[in-house]
N, C-alpha and C positions, 0 to 999 in steps of 0.2 A: 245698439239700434233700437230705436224706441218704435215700440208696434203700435200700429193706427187702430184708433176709435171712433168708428161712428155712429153717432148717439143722434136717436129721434127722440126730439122734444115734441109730444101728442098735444100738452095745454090741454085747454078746455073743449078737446074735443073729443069722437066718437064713445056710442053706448058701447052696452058689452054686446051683442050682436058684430055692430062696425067691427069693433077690435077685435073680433073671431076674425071677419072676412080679411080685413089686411093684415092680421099676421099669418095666415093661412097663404096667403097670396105670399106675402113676403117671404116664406121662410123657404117655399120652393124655389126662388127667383135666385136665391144669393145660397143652399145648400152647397156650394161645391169651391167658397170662401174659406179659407180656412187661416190666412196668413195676415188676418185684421179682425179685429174684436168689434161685433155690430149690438148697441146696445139699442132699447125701444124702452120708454117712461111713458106709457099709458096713466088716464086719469084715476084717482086712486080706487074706483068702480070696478076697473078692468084689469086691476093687475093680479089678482091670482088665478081668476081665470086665462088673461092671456100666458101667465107663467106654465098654467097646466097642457095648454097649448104648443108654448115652446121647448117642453121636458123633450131633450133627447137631440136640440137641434145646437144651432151653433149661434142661435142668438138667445143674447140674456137680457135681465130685465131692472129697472131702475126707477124710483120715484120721482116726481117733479119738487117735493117739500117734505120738512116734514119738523118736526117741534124737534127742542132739545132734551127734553123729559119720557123718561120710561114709561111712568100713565100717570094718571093723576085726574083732576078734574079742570080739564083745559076744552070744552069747549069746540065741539068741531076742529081740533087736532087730529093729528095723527102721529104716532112715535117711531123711532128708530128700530124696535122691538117689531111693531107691527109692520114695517116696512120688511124686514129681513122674515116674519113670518109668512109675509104674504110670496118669498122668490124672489125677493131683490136684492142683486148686489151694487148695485151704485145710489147716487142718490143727487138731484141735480138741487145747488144750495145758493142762495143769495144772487134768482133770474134778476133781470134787469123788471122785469115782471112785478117781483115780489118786493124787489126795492122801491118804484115807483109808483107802484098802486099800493100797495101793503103798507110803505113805510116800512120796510125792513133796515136795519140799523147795520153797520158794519160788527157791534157789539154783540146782538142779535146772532147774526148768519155765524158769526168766529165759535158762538154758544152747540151752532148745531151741526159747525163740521166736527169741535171734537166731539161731540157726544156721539156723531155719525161714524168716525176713527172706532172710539169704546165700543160700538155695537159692532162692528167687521162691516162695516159698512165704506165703497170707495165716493169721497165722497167730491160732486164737481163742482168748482167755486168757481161761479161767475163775477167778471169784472170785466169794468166799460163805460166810457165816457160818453154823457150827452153831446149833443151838436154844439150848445152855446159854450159849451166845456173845450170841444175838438176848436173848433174858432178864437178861441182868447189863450191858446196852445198848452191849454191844461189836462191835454191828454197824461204824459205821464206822471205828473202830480198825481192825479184821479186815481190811475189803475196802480198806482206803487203803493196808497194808502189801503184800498182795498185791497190786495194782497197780502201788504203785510199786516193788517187787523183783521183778517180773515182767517190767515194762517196764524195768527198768535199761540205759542202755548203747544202747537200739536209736536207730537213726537216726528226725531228726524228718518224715523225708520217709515212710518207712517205711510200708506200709500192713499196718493190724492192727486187728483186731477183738475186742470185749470181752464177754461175756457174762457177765451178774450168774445167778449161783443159788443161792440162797438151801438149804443145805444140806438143811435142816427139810423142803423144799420138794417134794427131788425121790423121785419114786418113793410117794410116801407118797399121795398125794390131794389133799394140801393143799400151797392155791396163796397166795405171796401176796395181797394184793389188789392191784389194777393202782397204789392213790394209794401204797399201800408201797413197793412197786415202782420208781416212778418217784424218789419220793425218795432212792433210793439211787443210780438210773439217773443223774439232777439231781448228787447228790455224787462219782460217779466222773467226770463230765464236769466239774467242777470241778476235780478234783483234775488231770485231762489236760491243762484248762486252767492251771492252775501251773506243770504240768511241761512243757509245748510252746507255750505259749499260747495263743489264743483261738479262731484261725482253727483250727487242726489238734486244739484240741476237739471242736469243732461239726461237722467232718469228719466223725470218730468211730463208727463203729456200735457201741450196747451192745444187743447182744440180753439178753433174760429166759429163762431155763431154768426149768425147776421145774413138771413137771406142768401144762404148757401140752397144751389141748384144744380144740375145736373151742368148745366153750360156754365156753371164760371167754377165747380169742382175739381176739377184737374188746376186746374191756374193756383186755387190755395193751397190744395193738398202737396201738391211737388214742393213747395217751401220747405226750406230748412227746418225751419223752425215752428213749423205746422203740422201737430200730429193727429188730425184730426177733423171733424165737423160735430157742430152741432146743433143739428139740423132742425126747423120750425117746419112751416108749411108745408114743404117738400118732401119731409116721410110722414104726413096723411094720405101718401098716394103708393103703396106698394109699386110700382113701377119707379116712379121717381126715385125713390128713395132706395131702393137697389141698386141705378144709376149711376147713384151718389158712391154707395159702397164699391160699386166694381167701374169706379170712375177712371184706372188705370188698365182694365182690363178689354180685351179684345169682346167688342158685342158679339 
């Protein structure tokens, strides 16, 4: 049985003040969670203060990027080294974000999940088709090359995490629907299955990205093939985004 992830993607948002007050808020809200793993990736400003924040509770802590190099002279980087010293165990790799404003390469991102693997780092590979992509029905062309040139190379023991979002998706309002969803969730677990086979498919967690909220959370999360969210606007709101985590449980 694969245990659920639900992972807040901060972006470019709150100071380190903000990031006090909502994980302060949040971590009382969801304390009595214990049978789902809740991750938070503040901006990289906030994360070891929010980490000293969350010492002791039941959520952990995750970057939004980070280079594939241990230091060097890169520039407004950041490393995997510096990541894992600041409290973080995850590390969110190749946003639909960083591919399309950044220019990020499939070459690129494959670069800084293993070096994220070699630091003990878990590390989440996003993958997601534009709209003009979903309309000429090159949805799983799209998400099987970035899968599989993402994953190139890493070890099959390796523990890594996948989030599907659907480009169209995110920031806009619109959500896939959860049987969409899953059908693509169903084809990258196949495809992991080809490439490691059966057992360390089914392992697997693929969260959904994409304007995940409190009202269409239950509908993705019950999916088979949905272990997860991972969540934009909706965990900048302590409330919301507890919602989202105890989106099965009795208010």
């Amino acid at each position: 049985m694969r245990r659920l992830l639900i992972a807040g993607n901060w972006k470019m948002y709150k100071t380190i003040p903000e990031a006090f007050d909502l994980v302060r808020e949040l971590k009382e809200l969801v304390k009595d969670v214990n049978d789902r793993d809740i991750l938070v990736c503040p901006p990289f400003t906030a994360l070891y203060p929010v980490f000293k924040e969350l010492e002791g509770s039941n959520i952990v802590l995750g970057g939004q990027n980070m280079y594939f190099e241990e230091q060097g002279a890169f520039t407004g980087e950041i490393s995997p080294l510096m990541l894992k010293n600041a409290g973080c165990s995850y590390v969110i790799l190749g946003h639909s974000e960083r591919r399309h404003i950044f220019g990020e390469t499939d070459e690129l991102i494959n670069k800084k999940v293993l070096s994220a693997v070699n630091h003990g780092l878990i590390p989440i590979l996003c993958v997601g088709e534009l709209l003009e992509e979903r309309e000429a029905g090159k949805t799983q062309e799209v998400v099987e090359k970035q899968v599989r040139e993402g994953l190139k190379g890493i070890d099959e023991d390796a523990e890594f995490v996948i989030a599907y979002e659907p480009v169209w998706a995110i920031g806009t309002g619109k959500t896939a629907t959860p049987e969409l969803a899953e059908e693509v969730h169903f084809f990258i677990r196949q495809i992991l299955s080809d490439m490691f086979g059966n057992e360390k498919a089914n392992s697997v967690r693929i969260l959904y990205g994409g304007s995940v909220k409190p009202e269409n959370a239950a509908g993705l999360l019950n999916m088979e093939n949905i272990d997860g969210a991972l969540v934009g606007g909706a965990s900048l709101k302590a409330e919301s985004f507890a919602k989202i985590v105890k989106f099965d449980m009795e208010a």
